[in-house]
C-alpha positions as CSV (number, residue, x, y, z in Angstrom):
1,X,344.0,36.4,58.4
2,X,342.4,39.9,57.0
3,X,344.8,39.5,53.8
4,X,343.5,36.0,53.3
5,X,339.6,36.9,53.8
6,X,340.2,40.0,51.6
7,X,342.0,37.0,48.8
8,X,339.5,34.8,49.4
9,X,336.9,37.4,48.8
10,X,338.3,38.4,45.6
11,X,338.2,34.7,44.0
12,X,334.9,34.3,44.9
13,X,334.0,37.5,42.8
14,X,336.0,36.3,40.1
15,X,334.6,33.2,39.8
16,X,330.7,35.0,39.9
17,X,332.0,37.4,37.0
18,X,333.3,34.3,35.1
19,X,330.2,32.6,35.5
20,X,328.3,35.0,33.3
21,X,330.5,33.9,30.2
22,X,329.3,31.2,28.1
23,X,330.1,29.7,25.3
24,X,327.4,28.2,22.7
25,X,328.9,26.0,20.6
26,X,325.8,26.1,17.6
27,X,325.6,25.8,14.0
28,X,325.9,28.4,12.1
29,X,323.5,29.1,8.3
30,X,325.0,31.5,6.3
31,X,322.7,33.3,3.9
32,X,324.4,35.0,0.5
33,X,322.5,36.6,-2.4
34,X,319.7,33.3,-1.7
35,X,322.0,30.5,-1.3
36,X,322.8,29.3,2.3
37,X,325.4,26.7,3.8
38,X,325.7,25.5,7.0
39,X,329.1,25.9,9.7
40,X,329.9,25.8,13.0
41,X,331.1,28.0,15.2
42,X,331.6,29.5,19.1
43,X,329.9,32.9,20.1
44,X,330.7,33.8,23.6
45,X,328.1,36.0,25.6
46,X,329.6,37.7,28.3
47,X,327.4,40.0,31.0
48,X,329.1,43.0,31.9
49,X,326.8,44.4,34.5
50,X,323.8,44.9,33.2
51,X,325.0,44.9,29.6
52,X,326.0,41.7,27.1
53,X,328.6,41.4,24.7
54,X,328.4,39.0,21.9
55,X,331.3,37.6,19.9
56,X,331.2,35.2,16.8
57,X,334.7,34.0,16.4
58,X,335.9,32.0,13.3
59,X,333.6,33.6,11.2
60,X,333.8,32.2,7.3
61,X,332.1,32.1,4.2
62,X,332.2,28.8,2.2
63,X,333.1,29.4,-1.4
64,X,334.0,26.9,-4.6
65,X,337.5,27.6,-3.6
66,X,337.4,26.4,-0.1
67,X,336.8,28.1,2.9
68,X,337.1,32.3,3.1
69,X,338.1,34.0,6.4
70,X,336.8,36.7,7.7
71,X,337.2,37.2,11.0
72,X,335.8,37.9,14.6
73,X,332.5,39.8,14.5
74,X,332.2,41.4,18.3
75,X,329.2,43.3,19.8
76,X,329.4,45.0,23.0
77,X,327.5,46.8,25.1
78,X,324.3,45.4,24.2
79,X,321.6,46.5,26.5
80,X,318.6,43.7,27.3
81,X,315.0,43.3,27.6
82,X,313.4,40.8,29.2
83,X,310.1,39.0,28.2
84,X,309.2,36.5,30.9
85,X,312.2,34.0,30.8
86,X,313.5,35.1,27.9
87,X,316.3,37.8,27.6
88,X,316.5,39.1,24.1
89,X,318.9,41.0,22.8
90,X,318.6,43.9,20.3
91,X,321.7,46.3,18.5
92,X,322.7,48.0,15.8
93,X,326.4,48.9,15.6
94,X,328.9,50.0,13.2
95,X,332.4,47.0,14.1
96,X,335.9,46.4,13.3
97,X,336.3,42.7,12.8
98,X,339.2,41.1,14.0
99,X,341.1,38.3,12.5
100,X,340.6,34.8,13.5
101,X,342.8,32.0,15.5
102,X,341.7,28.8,13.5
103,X,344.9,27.3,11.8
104,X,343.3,25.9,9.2
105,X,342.4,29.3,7.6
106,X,345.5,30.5,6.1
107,X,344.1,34.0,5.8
108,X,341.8,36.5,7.3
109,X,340.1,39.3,5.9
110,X,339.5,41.5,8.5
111,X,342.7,43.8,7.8
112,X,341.4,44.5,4.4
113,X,338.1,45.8,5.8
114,X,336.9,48.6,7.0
115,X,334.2,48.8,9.8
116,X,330.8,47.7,8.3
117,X,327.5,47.9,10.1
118,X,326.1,45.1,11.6
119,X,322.6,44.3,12.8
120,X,321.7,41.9,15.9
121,X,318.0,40.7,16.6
122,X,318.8,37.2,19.3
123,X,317.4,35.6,22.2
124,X,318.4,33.4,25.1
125,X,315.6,31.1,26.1
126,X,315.2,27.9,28.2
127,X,319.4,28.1,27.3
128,X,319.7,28.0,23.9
129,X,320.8,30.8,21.7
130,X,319.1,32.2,18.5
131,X,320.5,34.8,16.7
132,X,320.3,36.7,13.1
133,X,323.3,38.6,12.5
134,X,323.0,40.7,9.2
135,X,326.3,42.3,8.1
136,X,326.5,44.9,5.8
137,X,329.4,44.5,3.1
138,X,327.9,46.6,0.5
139,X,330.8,48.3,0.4
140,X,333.7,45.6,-0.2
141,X,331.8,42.5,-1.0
142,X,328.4,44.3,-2.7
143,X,326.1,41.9,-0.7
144,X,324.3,41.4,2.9
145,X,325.7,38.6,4.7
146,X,323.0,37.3,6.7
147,X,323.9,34.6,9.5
148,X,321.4,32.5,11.4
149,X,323.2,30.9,14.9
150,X,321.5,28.3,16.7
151,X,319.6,24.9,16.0
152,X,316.3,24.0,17.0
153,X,314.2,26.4,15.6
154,X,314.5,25.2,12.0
155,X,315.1,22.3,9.8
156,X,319.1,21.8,8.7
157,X,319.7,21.6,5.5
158,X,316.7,23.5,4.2
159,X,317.4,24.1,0.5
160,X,319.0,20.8,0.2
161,X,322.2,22.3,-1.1
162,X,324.3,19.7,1.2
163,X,324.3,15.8,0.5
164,X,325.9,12.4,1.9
165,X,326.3,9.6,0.7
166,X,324.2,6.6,2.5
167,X,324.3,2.8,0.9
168,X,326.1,1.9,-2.3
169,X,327.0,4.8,-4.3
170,X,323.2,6.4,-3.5
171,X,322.9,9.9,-1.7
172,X,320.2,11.2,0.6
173,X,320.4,15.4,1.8
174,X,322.2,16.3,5.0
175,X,319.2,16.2,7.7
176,X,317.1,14.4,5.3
177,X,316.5,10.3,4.6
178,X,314.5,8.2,2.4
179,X,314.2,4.3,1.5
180,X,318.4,4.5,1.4
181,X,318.8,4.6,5.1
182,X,315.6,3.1,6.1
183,X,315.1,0.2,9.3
184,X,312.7,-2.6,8.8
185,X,312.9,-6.0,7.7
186,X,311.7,-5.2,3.9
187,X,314.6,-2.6,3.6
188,X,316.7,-4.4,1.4
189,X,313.6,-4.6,-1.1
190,X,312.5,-0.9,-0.4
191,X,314.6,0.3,-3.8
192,X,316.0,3.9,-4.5
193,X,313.3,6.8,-4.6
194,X,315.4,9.7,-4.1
195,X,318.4,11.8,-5.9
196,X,319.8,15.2,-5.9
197,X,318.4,17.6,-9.0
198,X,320.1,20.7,-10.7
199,X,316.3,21.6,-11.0
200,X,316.1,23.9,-8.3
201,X,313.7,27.3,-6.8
202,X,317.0,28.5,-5.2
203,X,320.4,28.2,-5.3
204,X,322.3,25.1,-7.2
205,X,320.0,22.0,-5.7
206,X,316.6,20.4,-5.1
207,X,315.5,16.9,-4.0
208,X,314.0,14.7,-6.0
209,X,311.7,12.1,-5.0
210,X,309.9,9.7,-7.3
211,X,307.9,6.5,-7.4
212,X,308.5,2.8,-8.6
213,X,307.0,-0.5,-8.9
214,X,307.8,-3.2,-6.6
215,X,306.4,-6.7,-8.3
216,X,303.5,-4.6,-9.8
217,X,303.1,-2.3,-5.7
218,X,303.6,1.3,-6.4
219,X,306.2,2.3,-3.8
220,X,305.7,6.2,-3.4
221,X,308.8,8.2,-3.1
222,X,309.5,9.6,0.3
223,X,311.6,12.1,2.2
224,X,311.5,12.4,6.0
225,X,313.8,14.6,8.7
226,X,313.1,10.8,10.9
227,X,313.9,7.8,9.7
228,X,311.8,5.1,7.1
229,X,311.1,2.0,7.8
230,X,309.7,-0.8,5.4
231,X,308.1,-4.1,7.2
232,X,305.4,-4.9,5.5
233,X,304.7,-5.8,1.4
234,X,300.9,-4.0,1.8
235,X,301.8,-0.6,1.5
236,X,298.8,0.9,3.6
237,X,300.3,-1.6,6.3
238,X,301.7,0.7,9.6
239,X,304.3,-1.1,9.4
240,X,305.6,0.9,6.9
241,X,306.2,4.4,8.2
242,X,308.2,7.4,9.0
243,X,309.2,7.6,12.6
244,X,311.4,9.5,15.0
245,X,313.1,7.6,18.4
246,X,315.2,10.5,20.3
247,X,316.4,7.5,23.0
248,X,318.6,5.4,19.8
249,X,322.0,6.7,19.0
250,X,321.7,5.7,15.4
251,X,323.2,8.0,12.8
252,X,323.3,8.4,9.1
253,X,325.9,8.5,6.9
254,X,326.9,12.0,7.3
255,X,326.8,11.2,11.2
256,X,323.8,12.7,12.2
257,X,320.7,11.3,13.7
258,X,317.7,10.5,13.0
259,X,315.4,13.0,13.8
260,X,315.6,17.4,13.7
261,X,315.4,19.0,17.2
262,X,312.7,21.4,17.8
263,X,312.8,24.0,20.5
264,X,309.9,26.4,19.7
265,X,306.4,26.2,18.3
266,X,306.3,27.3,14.9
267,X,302.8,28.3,13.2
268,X,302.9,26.9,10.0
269,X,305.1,25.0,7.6
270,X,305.4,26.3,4.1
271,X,307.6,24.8,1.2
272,X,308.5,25.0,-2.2
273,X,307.5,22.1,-4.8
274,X,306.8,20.9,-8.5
275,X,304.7,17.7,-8.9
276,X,304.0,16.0,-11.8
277,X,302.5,12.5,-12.2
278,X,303.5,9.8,-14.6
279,X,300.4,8.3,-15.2
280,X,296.9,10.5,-14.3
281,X,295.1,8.9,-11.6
282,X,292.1,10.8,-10.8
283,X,291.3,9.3,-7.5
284,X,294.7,10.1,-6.0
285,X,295.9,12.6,-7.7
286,X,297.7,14.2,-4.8
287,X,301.1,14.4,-3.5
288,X,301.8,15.6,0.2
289,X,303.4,17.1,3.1
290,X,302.6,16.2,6.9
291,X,304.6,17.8,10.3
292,X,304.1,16.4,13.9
293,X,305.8,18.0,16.7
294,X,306.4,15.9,19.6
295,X,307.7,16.5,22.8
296,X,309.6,13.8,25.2
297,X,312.2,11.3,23.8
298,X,309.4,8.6,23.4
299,X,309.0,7.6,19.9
300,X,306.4,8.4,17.4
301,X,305.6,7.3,13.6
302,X,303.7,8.6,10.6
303,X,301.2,7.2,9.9
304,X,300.0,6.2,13.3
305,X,299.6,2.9,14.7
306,X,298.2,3.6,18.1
307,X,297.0,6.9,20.2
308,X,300.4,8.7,20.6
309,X,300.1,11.3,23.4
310,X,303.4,12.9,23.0
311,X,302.2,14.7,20.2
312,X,302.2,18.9,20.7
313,X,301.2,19.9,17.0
314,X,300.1,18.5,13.7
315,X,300.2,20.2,10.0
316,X,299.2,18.2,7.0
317,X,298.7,20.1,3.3
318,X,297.8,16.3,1.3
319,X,296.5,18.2,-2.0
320,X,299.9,19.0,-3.9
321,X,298.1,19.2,-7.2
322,X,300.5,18.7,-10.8
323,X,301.7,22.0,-10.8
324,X,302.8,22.1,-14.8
325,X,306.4,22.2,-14.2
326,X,306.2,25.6,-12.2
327,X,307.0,25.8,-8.5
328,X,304.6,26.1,-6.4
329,X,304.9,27.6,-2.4
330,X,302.1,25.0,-0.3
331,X,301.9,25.7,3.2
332,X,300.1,24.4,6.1
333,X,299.3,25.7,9.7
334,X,299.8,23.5,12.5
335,X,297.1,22.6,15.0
336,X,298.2,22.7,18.5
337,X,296.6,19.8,20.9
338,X,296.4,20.0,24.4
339,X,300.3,18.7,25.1
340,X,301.8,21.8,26.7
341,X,305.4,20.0,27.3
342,X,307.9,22.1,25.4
343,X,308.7,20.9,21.8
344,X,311.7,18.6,21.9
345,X,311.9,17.4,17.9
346,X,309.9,17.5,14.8
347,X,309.4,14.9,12.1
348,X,308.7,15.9,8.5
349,X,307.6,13.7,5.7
350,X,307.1,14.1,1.9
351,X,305.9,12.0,-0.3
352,X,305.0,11.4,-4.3
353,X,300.9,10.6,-3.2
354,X,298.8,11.8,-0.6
355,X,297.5,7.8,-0.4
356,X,300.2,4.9,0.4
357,X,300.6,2.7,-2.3
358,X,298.8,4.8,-4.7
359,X,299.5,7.2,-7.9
360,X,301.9,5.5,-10.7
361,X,305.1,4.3,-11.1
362,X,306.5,7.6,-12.4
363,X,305.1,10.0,-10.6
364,X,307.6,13.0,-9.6
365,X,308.0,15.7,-6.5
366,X,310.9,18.1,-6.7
367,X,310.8,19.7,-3.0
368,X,312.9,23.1,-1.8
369,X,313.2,25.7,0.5
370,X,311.0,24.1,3.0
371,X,311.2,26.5,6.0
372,X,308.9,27.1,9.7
373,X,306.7,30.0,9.9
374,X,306.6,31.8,13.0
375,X,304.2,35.1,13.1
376,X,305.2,38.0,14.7
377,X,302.1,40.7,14.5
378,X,299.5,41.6,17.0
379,X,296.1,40.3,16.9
380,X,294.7,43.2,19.2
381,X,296.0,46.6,21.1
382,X,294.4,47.8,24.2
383,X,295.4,50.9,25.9
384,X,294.3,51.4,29.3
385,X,291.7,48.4,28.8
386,X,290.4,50.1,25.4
387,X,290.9,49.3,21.7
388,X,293.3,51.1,19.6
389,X,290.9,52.5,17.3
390,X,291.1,51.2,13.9
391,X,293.4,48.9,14.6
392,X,294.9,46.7,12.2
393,X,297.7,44.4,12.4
394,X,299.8,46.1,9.2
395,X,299.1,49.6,10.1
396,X,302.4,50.5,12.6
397,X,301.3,54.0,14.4
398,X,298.7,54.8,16.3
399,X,297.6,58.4,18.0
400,X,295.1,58.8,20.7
401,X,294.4,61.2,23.4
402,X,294.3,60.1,27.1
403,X,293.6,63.3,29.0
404,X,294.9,63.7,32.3
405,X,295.9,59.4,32.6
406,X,299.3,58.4,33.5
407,X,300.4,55.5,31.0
408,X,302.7,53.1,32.1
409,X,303.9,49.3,30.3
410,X,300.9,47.7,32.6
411,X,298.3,49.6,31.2
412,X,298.9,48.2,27.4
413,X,297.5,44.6,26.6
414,X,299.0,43.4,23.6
415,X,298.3,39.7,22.1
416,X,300.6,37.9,19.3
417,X,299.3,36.0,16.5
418,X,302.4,33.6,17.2
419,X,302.2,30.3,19.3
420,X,306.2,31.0,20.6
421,X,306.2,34.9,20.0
422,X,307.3,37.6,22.3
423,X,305.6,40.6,23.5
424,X,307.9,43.4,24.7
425,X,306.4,47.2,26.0
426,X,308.4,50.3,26.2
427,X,306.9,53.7,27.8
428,X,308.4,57.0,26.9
429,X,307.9,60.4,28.1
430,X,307.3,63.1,25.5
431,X,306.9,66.5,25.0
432,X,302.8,65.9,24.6
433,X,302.8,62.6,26.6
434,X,303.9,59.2,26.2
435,X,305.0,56.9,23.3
436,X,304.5,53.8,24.2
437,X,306.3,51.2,21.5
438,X,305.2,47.5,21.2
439,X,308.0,45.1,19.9
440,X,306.2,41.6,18.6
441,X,309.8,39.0,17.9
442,X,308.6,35.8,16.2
443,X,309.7,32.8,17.4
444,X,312.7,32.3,16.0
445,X,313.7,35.7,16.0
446,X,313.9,36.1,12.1
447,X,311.1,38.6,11.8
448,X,310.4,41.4,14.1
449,X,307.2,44.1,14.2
450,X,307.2,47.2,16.2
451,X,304.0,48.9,16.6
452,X,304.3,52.9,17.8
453,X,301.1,54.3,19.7
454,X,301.4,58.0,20.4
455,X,299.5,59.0,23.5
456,X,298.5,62.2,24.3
457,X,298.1,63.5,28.2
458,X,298.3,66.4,30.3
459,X,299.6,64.6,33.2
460,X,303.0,65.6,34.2
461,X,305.8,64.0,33.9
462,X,308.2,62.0,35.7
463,X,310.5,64.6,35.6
464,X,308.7,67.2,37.8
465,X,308.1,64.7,40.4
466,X,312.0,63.4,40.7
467,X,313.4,64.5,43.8
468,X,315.9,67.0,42.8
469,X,319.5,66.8,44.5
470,X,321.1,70.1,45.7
471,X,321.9,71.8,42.1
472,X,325.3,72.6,41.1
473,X,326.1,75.3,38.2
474,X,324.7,74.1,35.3
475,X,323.8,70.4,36.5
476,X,322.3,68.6,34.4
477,X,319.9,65.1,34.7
478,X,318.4,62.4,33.0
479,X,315.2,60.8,32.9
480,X,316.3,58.4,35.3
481,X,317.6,61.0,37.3
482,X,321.1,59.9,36.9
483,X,323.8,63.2,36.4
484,X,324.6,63.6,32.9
485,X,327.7,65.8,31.5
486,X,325.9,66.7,28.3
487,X,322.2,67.3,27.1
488,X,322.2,66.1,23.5
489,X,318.5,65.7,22.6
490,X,314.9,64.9,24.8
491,X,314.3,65.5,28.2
492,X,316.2,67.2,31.3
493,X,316.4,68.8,34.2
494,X,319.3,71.7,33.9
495,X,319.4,73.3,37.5
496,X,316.1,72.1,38.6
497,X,314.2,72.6,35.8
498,X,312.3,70.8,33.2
499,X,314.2,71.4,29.7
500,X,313.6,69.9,26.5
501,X,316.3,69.9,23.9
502,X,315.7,69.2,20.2
């Protein structure tokens, strides 16, 4: 009986370490000198105690020749911080990448390179993933490989590099759909108002909307992440609209669906465009892009045709003036309403005029690199319930003198100028006090601001009040008072006593 408690015991612990692995199954954007492409992959997180251990497996970058291996990129050791729900997770780490075990890559790199440093800023929220990996092959490849993992937080298929073919021999942009795949019962009569161009900002591609005449009705060209439907000849009719359903299971004809999950709450939308029209018409002279975030699977069209109330955010930038055949960045911030479900999707629309039915028959809007904003700076610094003096959000580093004041992570207030960012307080002891650091991650974890206020006191510090254990020759502790076998650098206690090291 004890041997088959003890047995029995021991599953159950295996089973409660194997529970902390999981696998995300995500896309994957890899980011090379300014030209991305989009993959799939598995990264396993693992918690080893109170550490994590990351692993992209599979890892490749797509080239004109097909497919390049490179390998397994693994991160261990990783040591947490947690904001609220959210556990991010933070390294920097120099890693032997491994070679891979998919069969169709007949050849992996990693043997032919040697340990490069790699950069980890990731989150695991509401359980989804987000991660930027940057690698650093400087040295073999003489580029930064950056790698964005998880969906939800941005559009697919930003830089419309990637394309599918929809109805006849016409194409639409992975993520992306016009009049080609539209619903309605006028969608047979909608025509063609979109095509790749070579005339891009970045990289090889662009999209190219344009408007036509449809027995003498200007039919604007249009570009949505939802799906268009024509069903009605008045062009200001409702009826004609972009729209986003999360409850249908229709897909396009590169198999995805209608609409572009959204996770987060981005602060702006900004994008890259060139407008020209065919024929001047000074009272609509504008083309335009408009953003609703909704949350719920109930659907939701643009433009409106009733009070929706799943609605969590709107952005709208409807002056796109001609820009004389320069590219032009527009962006617009959203306004959030008083919907506080969490995001579930997001539907972007583009079109050719700013009015429906309106502008000429030639009119023309080349659109790329459309990408979400999320801020990631502070708005205000209060340390012990007083402003940082002179503070301003681009100035990093702070010094201020609190006396005889104990400062811990509760006595700073920090606010974001982010709708999804994360605030994250560190307190350390110092020679003269405290440093207290102030991490600001923006939303999607792409951009990251660390703000440094030294504070100076007199109080003493935690290491003269740890209770000190019965001293061996030469024993040495931490700040944590954990027994250490070597002082490198900061603050000890070495037989009782308060050392610093340099």
């Amino acid at each position: 009986m004890l041997m088959k408690k003890i047995f029995t015991t021991m599953l159950v612990a295996f089973a409660a370490i194997a529970a902390w692995a999981t696998d995300y199954n995500e896309p994957i954007i890899v980011t090379v000198n300014g030209v991305s492409s989009e993959q799939t992959g598995v990264i396993t997180v693992v918690q080893n105690g109170d550490n994590y251990d990351l692993t992209m497996k599979n890892f490749v970058l797509q080239s004109e020749d097909g497919p390049m291996g490179v390998g397994n990129v693994a991160l261990t050791g990783i040591v947490p911080q947690t904001v609220g729900d959210v556990t991010i997770l933070q390294t920097s780490a120099v890693v032997t990448i491994t070679d891979g075990d998919d069969p169709e890559i007949l050849f992996w790199m990693a043997g032919m390179l040697p340990p490069v440093p790699v950069e980890l800023n990731g989150k695991i929220e509401n359980g989804h993933l987000r991660c930027y990996i940057n690698i650093d092959m400087m040295a073999t490849l003489e580029q930064v490989i950056q790698v964005a993992i998880g969906s939800g937080y941005q559009m697919r298929n930003q830089s419309f590099e990637d394309w599918h073919t929809s109805t006849g021999n016409y194409v639409e942009p992975n993520a992306w759909h016009s009049f080609e795949s539209a619903s309605g019962s006028l969608a047979s009569m909608a025509g063609h108002h979109i095509e790749k161009s070579e005339d891009a900002h970045s990289g090889e591609a662009s999209a190219r909307l344009y408007a036509t005449s449809i027995f003498g009705v200007v039919a604007n060209g249009t570009m949505t992440t939802g799906r268009m439907n024509a069903g009605s000849m008045s062009a200001a009719n409702t009826a004609n609209h972009a729209y986003i359903d999360l409850s249908k299971a229709d897909v396009d004809g590169n198999g995805d669906p209608f609409y572009t999950p959204l996770f987060s709450r981005p602060d702006s939308i900004a994008v890259w465009v060139k407008f020209k029209q065919g024929t001047a018409k000074p009272a609509h002279p504008y083309a335009t892009v408009s953003s609703s975030i909704i949350s719920g699977s109930e659907r939701y069209q643009d433009p409106e045709d009733k009070t929706y109330t799943n609605v969590v955010a709107r952005a709208k930038y409807n002056t796109i003036a001609e820009t004389n055949g320069e590219w032009v960045r527009v962006s617009a911030p959203f306004v959030y309403t008083e919907n506080t479900e969490d995001p579930t999707a997001i539907l972007i629309t583009l079109s050719t005029n700013a009015d429906a039915g309106q502008g000429s028959a030639n009119d023309e809007l080349l659109v790329d690199d459309i990408a979400l904003i999320y801020n990631a700076k502070l708005n205000s610094l209060k340390v012990f319930g007083e402003s940082v003096p002179s503070f301003d959000a681009d100035v990093k580093e702070y010094n201020i003198d609190a006396e005889d004041k104990e400062l811990t992570a509760d006595d700073i207030e920090a606010e974001a100028n982010g709708a999804a960012a994360l605030v994250a307080k560190k307190v350390e002891i110092t020679e003269t006090g405290y440093k207290a650091t102030v991490t600001v991650y923006g939303g999607d974890m792409e951009t990251i601001n660390s703000y440094v206020v030294n504070v100076k006191s007199s109080v003493p510090t935690v290491i003269e009040n740890l209770p000190v254990a019965p001293v061996k020759n030469n024993a040495i502790y931490n700040l944590q008072g954990q027994q250490v076998k070597k002082a490198v650098k900061g603050l000890y206690i070495i037989n009782g006593k308060k050392v610093v090291l340099k």
